[in-house]
Jmol script that loads the backbone (N, CA, C; Angstrom):
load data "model"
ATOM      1  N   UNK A   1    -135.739-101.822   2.870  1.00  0.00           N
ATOM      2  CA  UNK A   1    -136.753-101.981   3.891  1.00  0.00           C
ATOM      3  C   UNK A   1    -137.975-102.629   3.241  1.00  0.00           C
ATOM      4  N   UNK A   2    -138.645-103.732   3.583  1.00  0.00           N
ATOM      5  CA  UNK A   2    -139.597-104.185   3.251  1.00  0.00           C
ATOM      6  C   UNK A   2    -140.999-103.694   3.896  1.00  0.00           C
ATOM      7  N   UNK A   3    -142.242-103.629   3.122  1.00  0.00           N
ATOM      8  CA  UNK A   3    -143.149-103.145   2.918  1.00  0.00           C
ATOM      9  C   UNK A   3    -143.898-103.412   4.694  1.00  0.00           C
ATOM     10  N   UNK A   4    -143.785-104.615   5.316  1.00  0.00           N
ATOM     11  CA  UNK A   4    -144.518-104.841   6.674  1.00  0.00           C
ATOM     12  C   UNK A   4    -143.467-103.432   7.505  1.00  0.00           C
ATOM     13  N   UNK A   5    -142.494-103.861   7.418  1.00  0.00           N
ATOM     14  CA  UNK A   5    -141.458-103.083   7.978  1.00  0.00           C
ATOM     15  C   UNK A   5    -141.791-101.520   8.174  1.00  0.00           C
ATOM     16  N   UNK A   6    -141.796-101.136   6.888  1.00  0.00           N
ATOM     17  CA  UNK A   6    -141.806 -99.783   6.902  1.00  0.00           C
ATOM     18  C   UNK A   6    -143.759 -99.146   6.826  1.00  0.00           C
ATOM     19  N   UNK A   7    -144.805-100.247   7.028  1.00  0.00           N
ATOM     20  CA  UNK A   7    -145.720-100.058   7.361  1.00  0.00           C
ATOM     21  C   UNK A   7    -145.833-100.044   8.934  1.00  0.00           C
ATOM     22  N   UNK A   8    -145.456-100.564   9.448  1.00  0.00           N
ATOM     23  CA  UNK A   8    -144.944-100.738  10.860  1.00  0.00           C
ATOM     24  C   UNK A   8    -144.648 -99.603  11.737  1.00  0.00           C
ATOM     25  N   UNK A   9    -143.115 -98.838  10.932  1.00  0.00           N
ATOM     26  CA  UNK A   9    -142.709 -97.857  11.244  1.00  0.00           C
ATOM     27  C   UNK A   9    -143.910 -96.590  11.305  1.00  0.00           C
ATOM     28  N   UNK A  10    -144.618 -96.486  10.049  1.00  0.00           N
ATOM     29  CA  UNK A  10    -145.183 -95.468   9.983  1.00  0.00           C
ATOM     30  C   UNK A  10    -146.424 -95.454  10.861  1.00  0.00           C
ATOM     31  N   UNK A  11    -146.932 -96.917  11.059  1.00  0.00           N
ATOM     32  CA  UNK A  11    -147.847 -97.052  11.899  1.00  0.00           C
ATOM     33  C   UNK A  11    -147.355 -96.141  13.474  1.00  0.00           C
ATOM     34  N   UNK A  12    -146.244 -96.639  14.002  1.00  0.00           N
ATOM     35  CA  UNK A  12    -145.897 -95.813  15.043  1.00  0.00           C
ATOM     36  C   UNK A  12    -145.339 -94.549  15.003  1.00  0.00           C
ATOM     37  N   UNK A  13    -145.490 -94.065  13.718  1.00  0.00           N
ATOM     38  CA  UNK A  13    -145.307 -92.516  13.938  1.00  0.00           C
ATOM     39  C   UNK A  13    -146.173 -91.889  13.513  1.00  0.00           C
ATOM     40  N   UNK A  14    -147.476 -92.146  13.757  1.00  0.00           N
ATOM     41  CA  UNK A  14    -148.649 -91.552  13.166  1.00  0.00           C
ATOM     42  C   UNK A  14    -149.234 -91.298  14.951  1.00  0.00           C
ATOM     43  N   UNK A  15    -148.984 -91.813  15.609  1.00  0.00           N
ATOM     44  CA  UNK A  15    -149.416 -91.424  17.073  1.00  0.00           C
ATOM     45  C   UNK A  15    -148.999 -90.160  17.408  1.00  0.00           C
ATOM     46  N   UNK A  16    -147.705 -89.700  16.990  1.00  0.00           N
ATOM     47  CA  UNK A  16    -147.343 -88.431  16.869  1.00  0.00           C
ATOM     48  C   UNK A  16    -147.723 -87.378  16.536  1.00  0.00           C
ATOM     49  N   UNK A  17    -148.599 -86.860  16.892  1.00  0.00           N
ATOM     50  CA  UNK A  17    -149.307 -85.774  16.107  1.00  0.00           C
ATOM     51  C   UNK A  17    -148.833 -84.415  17.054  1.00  0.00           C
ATOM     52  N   UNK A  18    -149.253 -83.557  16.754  1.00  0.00           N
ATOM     53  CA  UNK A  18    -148.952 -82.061  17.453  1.00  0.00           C
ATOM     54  C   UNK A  18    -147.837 -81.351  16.757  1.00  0.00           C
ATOM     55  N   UNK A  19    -147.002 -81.604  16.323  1.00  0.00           N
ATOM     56  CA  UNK A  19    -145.754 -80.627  15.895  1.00  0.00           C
ATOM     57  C   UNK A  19    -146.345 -79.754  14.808  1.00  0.00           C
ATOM     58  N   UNK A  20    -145.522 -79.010  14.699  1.00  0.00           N
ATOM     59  CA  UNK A  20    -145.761 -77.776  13.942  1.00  0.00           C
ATOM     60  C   UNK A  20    -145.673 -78.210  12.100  1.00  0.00           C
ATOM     61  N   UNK A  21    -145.812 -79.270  11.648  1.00  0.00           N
ATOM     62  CA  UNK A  21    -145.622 -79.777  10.248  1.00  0.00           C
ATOM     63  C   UNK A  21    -147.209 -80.047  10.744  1.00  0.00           C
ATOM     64  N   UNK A  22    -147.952 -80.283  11.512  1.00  0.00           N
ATOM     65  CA  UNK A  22    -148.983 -81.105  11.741  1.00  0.00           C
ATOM     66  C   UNK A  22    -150.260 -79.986  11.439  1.00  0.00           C
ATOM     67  N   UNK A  23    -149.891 -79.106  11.569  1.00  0.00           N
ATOM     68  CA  UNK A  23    -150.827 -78.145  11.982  1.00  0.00           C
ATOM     69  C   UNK A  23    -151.006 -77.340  10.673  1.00  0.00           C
ATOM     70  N   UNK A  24    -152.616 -77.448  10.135  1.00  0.00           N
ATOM     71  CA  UNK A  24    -152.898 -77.084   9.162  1.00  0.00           C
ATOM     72  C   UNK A  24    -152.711 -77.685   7.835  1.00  0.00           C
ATOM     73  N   UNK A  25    -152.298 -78.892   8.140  1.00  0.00           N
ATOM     74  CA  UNK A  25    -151.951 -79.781   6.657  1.00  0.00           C
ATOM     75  C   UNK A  25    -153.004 -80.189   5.674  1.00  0.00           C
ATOM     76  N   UNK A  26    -154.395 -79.679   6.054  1.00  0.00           N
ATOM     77  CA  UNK A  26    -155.516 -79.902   5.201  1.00  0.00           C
ATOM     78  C   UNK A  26    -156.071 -80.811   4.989  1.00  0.00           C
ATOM     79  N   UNK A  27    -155.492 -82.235   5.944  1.00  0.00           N
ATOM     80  CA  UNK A  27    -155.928 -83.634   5.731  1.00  0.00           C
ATOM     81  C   UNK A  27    -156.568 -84.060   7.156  1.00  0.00           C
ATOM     82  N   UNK A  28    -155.957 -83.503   8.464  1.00  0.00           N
ATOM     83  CA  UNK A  28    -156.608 -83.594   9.495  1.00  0.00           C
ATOM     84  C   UNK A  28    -158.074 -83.934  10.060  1.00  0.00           C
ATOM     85  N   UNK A  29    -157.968 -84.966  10.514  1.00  0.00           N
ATOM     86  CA  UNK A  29    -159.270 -85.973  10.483  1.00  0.00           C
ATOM     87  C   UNK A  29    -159.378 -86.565  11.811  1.00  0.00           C
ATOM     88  N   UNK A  30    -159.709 -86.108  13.656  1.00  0.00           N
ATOM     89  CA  UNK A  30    -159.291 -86.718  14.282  1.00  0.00           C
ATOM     90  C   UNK A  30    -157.926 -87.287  14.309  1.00  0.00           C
ATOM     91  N   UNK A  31    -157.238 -86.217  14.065  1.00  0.00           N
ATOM     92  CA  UNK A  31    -155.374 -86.765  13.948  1.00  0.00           C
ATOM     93  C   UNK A  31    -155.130 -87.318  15.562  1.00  0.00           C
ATOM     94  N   UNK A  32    -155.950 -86.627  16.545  1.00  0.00           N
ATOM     95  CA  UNK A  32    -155.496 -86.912  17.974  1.00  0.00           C
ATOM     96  C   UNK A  32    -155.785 -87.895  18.434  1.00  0.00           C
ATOM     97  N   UNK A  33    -156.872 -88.634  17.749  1.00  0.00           N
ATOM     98  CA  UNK A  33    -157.435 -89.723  18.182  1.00  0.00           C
ATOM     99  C   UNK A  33    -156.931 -90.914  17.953  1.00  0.00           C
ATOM    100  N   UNK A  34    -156.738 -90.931  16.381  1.00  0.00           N
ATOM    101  CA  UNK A  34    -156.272 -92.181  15.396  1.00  0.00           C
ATOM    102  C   UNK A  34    -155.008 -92.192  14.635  1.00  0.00           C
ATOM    103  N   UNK A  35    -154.401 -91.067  15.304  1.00  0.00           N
ATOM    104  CA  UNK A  35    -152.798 -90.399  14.419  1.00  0.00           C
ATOM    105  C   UNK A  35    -153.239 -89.705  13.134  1.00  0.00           C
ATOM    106  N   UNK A  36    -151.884 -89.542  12.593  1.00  0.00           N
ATOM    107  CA  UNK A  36    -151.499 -88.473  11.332  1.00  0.00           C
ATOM    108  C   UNK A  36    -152.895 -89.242  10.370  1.00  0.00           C
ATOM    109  N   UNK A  37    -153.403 -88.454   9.676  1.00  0.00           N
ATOM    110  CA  UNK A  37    -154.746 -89.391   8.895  1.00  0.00           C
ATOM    111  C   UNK A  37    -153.187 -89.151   7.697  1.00  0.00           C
ATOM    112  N   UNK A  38    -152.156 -88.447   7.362  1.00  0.00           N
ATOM    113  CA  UNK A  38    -151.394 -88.682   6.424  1.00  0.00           C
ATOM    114  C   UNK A  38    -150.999 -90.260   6.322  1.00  0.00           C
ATOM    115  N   UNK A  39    -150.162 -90.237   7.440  1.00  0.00           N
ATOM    116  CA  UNK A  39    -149.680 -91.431   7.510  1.00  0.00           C
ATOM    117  C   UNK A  39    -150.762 -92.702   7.575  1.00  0.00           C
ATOM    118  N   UNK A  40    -151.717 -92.852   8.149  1.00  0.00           N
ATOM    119  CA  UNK A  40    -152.308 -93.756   7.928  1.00  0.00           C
ATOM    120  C   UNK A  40    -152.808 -94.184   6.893  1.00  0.00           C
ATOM    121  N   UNK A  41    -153.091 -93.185   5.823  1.00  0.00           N
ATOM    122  CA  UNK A  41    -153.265 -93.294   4.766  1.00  0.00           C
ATOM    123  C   UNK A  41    -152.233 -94.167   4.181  1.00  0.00           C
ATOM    124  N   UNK A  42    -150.819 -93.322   4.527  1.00  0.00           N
ATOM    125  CA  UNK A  42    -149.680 -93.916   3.441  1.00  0.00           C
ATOM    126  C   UNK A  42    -149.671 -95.476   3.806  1.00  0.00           C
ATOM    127  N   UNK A  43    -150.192 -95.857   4.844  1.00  0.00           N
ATOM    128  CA  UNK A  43    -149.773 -97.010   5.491  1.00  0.00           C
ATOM    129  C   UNK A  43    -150.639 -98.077   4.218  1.00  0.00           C
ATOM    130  N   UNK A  44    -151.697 -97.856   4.223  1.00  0.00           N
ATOM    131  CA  UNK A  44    -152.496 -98.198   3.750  1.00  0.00           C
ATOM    132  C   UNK A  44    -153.072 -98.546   2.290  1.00  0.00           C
ATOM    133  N   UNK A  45    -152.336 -97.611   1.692  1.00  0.00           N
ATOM    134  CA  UNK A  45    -151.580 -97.596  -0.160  1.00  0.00           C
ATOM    135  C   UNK A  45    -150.581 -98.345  -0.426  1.00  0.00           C
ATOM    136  N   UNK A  46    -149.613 -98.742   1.324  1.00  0.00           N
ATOM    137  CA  UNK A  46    -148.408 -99.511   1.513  1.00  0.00           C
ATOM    138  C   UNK A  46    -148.780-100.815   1.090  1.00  0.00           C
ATOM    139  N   UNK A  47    -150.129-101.295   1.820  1.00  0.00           N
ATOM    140  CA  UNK A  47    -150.440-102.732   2.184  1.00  0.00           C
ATOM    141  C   UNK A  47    -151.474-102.810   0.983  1.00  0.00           C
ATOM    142  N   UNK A  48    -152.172-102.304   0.391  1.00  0.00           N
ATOM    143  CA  UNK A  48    -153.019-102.772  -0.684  1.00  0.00           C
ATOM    144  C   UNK A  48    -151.870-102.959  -1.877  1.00  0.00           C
ATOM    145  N   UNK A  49    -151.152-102.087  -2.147  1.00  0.00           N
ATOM    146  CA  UNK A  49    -150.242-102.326  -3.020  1.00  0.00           C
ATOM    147  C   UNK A  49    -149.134-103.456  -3.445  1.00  0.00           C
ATOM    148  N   UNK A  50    -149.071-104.211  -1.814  1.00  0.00           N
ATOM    149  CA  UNK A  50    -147.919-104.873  -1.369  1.00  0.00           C
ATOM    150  C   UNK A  50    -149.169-106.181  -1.613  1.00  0.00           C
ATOM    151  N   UNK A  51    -150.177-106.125  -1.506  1.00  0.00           N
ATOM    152  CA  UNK A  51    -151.621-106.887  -1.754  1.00  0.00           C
ATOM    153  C   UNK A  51    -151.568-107.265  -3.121  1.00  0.00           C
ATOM    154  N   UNK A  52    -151.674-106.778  -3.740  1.00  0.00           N
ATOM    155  CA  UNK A  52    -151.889-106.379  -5.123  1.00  0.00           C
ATOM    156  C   UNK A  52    -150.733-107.714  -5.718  1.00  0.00           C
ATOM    157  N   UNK A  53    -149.677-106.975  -5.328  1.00  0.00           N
ATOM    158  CA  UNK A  53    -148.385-107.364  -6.190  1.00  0.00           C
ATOM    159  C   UNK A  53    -148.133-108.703  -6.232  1.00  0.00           C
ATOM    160  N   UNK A  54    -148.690-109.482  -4.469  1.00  0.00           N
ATOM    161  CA  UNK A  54    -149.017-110.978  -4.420  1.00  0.00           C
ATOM    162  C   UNK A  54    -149.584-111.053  -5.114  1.00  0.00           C
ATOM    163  N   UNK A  55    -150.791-110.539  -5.353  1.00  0.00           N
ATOM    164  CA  UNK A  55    -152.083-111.664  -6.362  1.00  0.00           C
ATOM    165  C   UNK A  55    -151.122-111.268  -7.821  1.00  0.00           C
ATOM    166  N   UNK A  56    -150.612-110.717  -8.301  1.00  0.00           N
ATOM    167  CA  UNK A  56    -150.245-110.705  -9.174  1.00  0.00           C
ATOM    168  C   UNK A  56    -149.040-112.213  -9.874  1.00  0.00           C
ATOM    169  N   UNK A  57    -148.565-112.125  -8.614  1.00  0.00           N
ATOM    170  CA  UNK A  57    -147.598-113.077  -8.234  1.00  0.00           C
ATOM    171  C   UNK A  57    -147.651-114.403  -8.403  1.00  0.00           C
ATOM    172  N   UNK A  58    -149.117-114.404  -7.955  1.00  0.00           N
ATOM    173  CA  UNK A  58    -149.635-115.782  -7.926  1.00  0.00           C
ATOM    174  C   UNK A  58    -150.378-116.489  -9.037  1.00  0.00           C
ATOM    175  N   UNK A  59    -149.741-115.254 -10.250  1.00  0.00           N
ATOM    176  CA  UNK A  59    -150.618-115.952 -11.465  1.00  0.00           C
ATOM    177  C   UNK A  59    -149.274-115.510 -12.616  1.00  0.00           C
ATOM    178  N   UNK A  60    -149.001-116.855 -13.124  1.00  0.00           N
ATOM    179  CA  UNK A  60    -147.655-117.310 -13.709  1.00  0.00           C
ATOM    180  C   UNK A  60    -147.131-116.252 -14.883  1.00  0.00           C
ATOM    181  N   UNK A  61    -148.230-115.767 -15.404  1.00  0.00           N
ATOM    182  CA  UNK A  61    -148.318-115.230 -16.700  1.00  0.00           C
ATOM    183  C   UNK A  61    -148.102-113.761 -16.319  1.00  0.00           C
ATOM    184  N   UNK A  62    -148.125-113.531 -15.418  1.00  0.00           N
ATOM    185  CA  UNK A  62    -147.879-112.132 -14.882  1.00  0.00           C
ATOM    186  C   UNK A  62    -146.315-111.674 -15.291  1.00  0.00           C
ATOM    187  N   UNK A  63    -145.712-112.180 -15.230  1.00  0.00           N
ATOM    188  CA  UNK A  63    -143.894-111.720 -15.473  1.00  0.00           C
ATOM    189  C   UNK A  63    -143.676-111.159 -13.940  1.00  0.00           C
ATOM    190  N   UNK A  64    -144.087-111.457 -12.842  1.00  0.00           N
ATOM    191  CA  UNK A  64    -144.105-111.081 -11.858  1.00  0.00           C
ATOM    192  C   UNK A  64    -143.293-112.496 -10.723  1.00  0.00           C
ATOM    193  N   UNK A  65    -143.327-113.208 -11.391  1.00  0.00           N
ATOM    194  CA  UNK A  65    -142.833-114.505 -10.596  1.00  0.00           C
ATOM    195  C   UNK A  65    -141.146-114.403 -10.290  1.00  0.00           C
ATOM    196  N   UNK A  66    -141.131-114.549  -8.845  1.00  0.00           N
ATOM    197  CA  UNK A  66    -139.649-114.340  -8.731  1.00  0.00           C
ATOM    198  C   UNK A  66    -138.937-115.552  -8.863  1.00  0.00           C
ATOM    199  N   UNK A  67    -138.033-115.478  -9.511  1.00  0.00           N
ATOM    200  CA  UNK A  67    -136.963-116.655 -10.254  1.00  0.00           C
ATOM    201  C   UNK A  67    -135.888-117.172  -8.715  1.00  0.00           C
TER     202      UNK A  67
END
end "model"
wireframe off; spacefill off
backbone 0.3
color backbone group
């Protein structure tokens, strides 16, 4: 699964909030408003990371260049 993909996914399951995993998780931040603040988070470590790895990419000397 690639990184848009499975940012995607999590994006739409962060609207989900209420179940009983939800409740009391210590991260809760307007979860009802803006979804799981978990998941949005993860979403978000997804795409800076997936960020990252381009710029890395884009500079030859990196050992990062795909063949």
């Amino acid at each position: 699964m690639e990184h848009k993909e499975l940012t995607a996914q999590l994006c739409r399951m962060s609207v989900e909030t209420g179940s009983l995993m939800c409740l009391g998780c210590g991260y809760e931040h307007n979860c009802g408003i803006h979804g799981c603040a978990l998941l949005r988070q993860a979403v978000k470590t997804i795409e800076n990371q997936a960020a990252a790895i381009e710029d890395l990419r884009d500079h030859e000397c990196s050992g990062l260049i795909e063949e």
